[in-house]
mmCIF file of the N, C-alpha and C atoms, coordinates in Angstrom:
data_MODEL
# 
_entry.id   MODEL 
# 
loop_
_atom_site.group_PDB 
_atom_site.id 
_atom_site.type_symbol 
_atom_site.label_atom_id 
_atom_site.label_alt_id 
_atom_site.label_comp_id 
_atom_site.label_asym_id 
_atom_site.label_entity_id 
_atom_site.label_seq_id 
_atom_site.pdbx_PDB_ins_code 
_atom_site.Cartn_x 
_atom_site.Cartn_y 
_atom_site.Cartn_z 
_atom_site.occupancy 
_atom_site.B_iso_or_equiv 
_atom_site.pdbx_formal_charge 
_atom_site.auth_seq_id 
_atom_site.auth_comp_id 
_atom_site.auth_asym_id 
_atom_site.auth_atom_id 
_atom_site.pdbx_PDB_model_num 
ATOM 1   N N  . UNK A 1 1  ? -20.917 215.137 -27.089 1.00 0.00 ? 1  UNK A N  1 
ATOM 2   C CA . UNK A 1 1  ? -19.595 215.486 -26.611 1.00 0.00 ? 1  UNK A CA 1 
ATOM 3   C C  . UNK A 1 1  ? -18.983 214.346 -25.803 1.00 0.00 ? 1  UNK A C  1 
ATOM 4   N N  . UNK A 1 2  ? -20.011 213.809 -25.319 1.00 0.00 ? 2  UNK A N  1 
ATOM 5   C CA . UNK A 1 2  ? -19.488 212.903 -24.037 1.00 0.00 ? 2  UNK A CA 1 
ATOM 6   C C  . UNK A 1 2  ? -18.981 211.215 -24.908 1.00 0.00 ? 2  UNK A C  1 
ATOM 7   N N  . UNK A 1 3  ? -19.512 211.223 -26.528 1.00 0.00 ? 3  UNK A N  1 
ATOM 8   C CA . UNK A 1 3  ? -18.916 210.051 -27.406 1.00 0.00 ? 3  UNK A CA 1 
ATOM 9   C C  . UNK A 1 3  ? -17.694 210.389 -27.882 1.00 0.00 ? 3  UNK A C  1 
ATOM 10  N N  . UNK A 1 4  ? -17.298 212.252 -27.675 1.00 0.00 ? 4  UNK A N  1 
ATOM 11  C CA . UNK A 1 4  ? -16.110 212.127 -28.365 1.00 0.00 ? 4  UNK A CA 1 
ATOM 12  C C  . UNK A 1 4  ? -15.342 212.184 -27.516 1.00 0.00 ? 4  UNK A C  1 
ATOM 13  N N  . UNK A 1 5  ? -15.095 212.622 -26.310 1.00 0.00 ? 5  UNK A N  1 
ATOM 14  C CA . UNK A 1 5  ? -14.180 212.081 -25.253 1.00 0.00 ? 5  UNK A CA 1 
ATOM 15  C C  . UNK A 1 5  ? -14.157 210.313 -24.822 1.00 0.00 ? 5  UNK A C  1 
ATOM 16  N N  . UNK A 1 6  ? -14.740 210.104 -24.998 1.00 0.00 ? 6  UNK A N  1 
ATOM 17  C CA . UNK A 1 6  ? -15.194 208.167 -24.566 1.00 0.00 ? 6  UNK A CA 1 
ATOM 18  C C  . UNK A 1 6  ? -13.894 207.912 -26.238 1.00 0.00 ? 6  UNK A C  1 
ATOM 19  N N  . UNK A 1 7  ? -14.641 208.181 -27.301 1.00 0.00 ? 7  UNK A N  1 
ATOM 20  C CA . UNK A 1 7  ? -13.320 208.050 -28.131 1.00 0.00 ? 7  UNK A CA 1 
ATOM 21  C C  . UNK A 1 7  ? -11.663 208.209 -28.682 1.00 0.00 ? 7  UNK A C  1 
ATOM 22  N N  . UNK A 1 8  ? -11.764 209.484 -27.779 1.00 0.00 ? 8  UNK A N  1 
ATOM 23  C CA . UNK A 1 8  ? -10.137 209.945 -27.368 1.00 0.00 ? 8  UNK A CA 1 
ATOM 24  C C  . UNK A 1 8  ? -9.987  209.356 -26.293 1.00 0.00 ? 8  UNK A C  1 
ATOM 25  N N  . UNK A 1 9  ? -10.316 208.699 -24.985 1.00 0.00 ? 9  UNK A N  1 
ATOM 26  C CA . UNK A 1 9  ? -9.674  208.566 -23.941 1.00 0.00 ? 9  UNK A CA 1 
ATOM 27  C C  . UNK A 1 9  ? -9.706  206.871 -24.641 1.00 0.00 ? 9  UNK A C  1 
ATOM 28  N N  . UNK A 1 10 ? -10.323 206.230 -25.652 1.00 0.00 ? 10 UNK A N  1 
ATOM 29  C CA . UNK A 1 10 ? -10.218 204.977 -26.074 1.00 0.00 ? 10 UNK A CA 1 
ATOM 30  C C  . UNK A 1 10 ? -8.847  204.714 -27.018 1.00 0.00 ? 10 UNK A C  1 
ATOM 31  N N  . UNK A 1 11 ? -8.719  205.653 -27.835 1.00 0.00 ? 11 UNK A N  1 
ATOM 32  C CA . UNK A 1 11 ? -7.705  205.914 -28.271 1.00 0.00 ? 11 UNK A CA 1 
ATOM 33  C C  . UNK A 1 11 ? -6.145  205.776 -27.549 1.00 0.00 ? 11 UNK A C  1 
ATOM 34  N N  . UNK A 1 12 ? -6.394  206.856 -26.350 1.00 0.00 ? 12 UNK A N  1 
ATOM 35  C CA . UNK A 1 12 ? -5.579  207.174 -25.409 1.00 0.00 ? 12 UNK A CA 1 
ATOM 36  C C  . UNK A 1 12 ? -4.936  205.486 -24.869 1.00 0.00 ? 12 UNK A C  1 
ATOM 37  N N  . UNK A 1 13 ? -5.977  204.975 -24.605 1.00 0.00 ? 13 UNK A N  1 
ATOM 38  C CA . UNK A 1 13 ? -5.542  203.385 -24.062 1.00 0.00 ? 13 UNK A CA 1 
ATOM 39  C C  . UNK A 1 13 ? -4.703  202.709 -25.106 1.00 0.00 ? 13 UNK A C  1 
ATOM 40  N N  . UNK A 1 14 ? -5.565  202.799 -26.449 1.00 0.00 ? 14 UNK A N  1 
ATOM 41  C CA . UNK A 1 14 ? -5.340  202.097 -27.336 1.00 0.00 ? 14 UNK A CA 1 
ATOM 42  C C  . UNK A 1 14 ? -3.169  201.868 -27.581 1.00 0.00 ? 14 UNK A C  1 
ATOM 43  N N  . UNK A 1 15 ? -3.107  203.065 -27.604 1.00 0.00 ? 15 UNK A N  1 
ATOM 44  C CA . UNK A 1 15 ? -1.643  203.913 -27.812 1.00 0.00 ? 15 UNK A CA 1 
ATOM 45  C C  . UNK A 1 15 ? -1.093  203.308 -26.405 1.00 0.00 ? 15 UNK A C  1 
ATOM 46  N N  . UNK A 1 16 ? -1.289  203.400 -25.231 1.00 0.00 ? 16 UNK A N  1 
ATOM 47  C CA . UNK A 1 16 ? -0.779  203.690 -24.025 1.00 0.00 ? 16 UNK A CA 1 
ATOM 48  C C  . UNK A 1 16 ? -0.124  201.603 -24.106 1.00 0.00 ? 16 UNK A C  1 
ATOM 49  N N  . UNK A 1 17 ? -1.294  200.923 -24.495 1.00 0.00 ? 17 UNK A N  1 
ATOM 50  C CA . UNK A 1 17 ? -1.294  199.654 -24.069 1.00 0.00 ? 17 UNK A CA 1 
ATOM 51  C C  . UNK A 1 17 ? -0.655  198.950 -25.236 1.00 0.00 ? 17 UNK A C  1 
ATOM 52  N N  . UNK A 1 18 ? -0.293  199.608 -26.572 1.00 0.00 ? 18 UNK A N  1 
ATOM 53  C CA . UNK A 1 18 ? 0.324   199.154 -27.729 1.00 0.00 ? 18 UNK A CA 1 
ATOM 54  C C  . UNK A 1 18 ? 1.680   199.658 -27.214 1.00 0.00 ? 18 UNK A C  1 
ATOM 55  N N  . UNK A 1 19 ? 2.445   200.520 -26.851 1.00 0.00 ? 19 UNK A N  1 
ATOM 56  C CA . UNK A 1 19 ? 3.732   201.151 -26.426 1.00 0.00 ? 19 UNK A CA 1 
ATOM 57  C C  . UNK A 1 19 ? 3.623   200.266 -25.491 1.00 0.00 ? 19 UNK A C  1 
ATOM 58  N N  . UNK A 1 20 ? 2.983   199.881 -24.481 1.00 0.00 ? 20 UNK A N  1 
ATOM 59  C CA . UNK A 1 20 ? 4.241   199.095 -22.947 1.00 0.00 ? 20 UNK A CA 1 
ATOM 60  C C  . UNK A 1 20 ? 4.178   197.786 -24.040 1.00 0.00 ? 20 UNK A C  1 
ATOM 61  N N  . UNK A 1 21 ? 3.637   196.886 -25.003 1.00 0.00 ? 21 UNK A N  1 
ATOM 62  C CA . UNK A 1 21 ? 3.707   195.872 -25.471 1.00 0.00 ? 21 UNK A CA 1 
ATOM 63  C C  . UNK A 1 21 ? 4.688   195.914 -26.104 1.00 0.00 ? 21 UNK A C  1 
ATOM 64  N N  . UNK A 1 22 ? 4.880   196.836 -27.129 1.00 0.00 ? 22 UNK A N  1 
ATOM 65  C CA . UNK A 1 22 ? 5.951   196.859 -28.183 1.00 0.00 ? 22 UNK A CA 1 
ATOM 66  C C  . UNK A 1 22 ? 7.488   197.939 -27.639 1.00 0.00 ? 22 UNK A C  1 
ATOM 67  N N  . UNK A 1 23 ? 7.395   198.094 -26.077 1.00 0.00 ? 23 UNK A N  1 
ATOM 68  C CA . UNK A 1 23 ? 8.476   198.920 -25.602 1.00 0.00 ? 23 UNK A CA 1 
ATOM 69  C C  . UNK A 1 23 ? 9.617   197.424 -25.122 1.00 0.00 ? 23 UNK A C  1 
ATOM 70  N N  . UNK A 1 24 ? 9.504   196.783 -24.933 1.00 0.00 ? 24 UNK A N  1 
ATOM 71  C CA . UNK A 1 24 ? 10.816  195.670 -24.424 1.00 0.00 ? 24 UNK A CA 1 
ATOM 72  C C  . UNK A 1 24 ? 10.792  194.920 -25.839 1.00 0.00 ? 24 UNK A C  1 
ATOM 73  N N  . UNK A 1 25 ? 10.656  195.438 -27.181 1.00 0.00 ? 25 UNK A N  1 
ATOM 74  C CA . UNK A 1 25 ? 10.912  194.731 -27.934 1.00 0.00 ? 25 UNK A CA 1 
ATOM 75  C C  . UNK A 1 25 ? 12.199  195.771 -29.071 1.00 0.00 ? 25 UNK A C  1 
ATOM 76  N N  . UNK A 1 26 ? 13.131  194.901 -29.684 1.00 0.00 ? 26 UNK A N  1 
ATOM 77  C CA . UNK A 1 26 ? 14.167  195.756 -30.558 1.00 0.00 ? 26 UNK A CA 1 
ATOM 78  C C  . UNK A 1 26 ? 13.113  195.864 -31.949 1.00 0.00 ? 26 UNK A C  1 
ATOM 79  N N  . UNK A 1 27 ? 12.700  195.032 -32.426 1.00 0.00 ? 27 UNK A N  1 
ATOM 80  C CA . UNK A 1 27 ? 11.542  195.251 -33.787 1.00 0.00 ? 27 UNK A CA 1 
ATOM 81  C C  . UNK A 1 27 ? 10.615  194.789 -33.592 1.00 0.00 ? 27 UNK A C  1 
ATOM 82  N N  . UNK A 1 28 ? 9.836   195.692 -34.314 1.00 0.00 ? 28 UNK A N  1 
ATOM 83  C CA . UNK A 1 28 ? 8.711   195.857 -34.671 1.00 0.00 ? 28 UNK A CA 1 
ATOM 84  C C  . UNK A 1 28 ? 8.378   196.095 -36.409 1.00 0.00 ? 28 UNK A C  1 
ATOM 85  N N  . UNK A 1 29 ? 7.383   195.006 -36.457 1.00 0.00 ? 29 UNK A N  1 
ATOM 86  C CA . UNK A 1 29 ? 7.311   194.731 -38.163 1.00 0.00 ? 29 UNK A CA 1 
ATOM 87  C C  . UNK A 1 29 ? 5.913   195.356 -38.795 1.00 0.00 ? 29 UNK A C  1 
ATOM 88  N N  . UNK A 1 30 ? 6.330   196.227 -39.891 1.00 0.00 ? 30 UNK A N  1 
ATOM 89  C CA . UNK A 1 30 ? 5.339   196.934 -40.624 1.00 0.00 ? 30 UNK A CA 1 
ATOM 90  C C  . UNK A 1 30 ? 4.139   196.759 -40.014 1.00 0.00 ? 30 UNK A C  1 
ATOM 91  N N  . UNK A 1 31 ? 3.433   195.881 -40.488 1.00 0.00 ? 31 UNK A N  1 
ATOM 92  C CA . UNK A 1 31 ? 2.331   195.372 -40.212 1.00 0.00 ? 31 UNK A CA 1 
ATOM 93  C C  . UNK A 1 31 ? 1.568   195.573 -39.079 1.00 0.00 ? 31 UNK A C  1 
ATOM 94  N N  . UNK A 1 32 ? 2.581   195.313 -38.080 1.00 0.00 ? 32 UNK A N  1 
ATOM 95  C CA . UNK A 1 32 ? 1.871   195.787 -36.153 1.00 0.00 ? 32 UNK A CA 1 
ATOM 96  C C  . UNK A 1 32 ? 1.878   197.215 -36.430 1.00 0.00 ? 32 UNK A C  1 
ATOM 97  N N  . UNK A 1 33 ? 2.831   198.027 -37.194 1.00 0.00 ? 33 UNK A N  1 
ATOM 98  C CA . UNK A 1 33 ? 2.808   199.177 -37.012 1.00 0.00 ? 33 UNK A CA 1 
ATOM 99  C C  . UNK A 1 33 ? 1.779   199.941 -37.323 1.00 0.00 ? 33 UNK A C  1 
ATOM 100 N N  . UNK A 1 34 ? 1.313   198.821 -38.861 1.00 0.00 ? 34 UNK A N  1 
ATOM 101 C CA . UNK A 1 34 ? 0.081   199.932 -39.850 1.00 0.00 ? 34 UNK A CA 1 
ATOM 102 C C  . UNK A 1 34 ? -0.993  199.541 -39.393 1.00 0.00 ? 34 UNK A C  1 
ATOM 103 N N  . UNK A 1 35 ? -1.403  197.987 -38.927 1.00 0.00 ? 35 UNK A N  1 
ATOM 104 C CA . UNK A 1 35 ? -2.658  197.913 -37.702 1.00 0.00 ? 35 UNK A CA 1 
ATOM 105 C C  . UNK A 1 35 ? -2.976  198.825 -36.873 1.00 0.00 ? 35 UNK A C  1 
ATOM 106 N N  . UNK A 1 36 ? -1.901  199.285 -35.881 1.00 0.00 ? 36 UNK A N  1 
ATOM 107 C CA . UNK A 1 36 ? -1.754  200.083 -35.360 1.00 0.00 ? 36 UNK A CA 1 
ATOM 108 C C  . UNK A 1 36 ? -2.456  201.444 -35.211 1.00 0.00 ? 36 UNK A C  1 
ATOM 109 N N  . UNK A 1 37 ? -1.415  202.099 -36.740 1.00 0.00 ? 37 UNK A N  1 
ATOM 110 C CA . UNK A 1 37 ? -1.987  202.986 -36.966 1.00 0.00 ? 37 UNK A CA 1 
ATOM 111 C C  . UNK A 1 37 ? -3.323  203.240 -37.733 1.00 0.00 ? 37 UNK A C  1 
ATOM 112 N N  . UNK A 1 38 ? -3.797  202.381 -38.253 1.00 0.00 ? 38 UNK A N  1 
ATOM 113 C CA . UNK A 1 38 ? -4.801  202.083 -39.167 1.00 0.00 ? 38 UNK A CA 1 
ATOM 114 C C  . UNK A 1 38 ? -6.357  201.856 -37.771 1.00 0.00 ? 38 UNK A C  1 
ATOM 115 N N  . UNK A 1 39 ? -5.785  201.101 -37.194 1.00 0.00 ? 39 UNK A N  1 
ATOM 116 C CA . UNK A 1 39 ? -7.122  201.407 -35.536 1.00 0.00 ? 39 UNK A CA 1 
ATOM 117 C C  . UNK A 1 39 ? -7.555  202.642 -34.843 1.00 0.00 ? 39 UNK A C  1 
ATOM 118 N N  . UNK A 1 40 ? -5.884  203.139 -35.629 1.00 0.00 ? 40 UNK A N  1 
ATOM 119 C CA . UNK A 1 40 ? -6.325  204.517 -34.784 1.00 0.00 ? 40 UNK A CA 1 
ATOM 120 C C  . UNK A 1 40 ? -7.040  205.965 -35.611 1.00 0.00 ? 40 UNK A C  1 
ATOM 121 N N  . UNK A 1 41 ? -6.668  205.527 -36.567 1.00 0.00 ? 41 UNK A N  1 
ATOM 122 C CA . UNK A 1 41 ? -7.277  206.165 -37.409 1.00 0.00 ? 41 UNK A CA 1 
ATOM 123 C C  . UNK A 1 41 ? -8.543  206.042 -37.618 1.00 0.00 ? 41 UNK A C  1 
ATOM 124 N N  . UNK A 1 42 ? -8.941  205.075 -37.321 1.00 0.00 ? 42 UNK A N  1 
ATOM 125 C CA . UNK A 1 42 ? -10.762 204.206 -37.716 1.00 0.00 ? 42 UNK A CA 1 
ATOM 126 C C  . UNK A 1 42 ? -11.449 205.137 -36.173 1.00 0.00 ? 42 UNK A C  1 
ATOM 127 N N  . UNK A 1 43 ? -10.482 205.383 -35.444 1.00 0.00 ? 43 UNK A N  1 
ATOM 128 C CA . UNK A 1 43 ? -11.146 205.710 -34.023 1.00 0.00 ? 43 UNK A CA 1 
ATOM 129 C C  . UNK A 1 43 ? -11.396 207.312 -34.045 1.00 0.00 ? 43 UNK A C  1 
ATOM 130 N N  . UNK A 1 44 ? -10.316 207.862 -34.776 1.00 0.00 ? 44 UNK A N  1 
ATOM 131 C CA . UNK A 1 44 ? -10.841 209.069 -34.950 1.00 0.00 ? 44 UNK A CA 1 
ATOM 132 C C  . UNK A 1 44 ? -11.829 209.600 -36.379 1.00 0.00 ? 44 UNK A C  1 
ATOM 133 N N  . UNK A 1 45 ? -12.025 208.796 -37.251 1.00 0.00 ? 45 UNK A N  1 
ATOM 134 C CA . UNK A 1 45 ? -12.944 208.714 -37.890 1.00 0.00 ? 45 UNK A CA 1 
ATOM 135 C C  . UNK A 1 45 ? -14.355 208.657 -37.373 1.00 0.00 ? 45 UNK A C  1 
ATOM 136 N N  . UNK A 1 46 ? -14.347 208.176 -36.468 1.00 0.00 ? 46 UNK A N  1 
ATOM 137 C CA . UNK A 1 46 ? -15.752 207.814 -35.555 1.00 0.00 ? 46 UNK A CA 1 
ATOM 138 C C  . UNK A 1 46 ? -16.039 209.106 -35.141 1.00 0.00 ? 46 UNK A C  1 
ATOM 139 N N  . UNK A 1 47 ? -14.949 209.640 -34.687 1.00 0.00 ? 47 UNK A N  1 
ATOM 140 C CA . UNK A 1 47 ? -14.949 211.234 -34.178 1.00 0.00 ? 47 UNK A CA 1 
ATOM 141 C C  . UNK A 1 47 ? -15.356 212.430 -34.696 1.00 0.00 ? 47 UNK A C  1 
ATOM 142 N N  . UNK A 1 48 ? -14.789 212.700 -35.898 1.00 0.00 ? 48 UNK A N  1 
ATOM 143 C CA . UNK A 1 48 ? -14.878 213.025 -37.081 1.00 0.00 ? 48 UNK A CA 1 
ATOM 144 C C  . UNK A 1 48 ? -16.470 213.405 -37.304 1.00 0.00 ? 48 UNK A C  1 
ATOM 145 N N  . UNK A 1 49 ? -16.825 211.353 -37.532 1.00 0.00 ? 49 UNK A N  1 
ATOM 146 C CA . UNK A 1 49 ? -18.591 211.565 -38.220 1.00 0.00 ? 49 UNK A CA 1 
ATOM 147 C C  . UNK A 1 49 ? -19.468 211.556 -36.827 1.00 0.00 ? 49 UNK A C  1 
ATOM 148 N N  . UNK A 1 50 ? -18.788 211.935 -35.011 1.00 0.00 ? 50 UNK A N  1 
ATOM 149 C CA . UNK A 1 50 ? -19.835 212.391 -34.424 1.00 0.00 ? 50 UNK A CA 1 
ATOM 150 C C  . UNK A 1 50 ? -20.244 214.048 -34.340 1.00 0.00 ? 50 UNK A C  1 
ATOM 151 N N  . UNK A 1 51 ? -19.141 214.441 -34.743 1.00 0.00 ? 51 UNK A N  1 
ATOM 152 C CA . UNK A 1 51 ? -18.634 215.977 -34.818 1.00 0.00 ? 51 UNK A CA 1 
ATOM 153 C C  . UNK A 1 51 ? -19.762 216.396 -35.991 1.00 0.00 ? 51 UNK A C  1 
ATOM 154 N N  . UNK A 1 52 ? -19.484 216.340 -37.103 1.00 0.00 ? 52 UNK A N  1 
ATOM 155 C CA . UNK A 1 52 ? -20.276 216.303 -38.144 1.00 0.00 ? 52 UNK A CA 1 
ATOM 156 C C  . UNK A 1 52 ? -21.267 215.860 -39.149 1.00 0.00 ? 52 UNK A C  1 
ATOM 157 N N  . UNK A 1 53 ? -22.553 215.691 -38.398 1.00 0.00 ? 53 UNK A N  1 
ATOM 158 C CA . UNK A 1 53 ? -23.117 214.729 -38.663 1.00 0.00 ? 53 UNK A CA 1 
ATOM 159 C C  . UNK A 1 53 ? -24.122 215.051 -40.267 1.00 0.00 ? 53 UNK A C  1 
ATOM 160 N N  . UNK A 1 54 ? -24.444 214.340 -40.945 1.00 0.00 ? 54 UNK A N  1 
ATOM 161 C CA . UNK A 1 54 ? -24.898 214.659 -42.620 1.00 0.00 ? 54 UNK A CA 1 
ATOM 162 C C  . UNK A 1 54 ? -26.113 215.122 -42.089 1.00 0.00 ? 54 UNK A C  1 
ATOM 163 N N  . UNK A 1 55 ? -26.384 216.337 -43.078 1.00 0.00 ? 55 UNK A N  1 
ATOM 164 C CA . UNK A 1 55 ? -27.873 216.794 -42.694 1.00 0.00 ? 55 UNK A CA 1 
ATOM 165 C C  . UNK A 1 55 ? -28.629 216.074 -43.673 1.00 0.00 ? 55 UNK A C  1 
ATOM 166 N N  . UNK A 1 56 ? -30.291 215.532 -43.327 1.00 0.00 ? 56 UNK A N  1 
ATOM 167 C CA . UNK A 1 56 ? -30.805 215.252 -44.655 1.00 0.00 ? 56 UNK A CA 1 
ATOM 168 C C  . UNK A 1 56 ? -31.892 216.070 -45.062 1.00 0.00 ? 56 UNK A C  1 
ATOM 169 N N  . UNK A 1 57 ? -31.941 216.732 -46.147 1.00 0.00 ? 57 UNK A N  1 
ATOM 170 C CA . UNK A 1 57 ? -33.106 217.663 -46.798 1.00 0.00 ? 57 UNK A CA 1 
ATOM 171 C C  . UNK A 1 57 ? -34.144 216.757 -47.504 1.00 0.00 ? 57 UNK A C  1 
ATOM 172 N N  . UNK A 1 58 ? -35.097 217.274 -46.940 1.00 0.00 ? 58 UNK A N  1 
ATOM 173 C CA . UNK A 1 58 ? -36.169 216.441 -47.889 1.00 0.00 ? 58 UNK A CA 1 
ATOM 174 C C  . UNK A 1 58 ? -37.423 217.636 -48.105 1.00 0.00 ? 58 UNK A C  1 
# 
C-alpha cells in the first residue's frame, strides 16, 4: 500500500512541477504534452501491476 501512495504522491509532483513550468508559457507543443502524459501514465501502470500482482501456478 505504502508503494502505491509513494506512486500517486510521485505523480502528484510530477503534474504539480510540469504546470508551474508550462503555466507562464502561451504554447505548449504536442510533444511536452504527450511526454507528459505518457510519464504519467507509465506511473500509474506501476500502480496498476502493484495492485495486481500475476499469480504463478505450478
Amino acid at each position: 500500500m505504502t508503494d502505491t501512495k509513494d506512486r500517486i504522491n510521485e505523480a502528484f509532483e510530477m503534474i504539480d512541477l510540469e504546470l508551474s513550468r508550462l503555466q507562464s508559457r502561451e504554447v505548449v507543443s504536442a510533444v511536452e504534452a504527450s511526454d507528459l502524459l505518457l510519464d504519467l501514465r507509465l506511473l500509474l501502470m506501476q500502480i496498476e501491476s502493484v495492485e495486481d500482482p500475476v499469480s504463478i501456478s505450478t
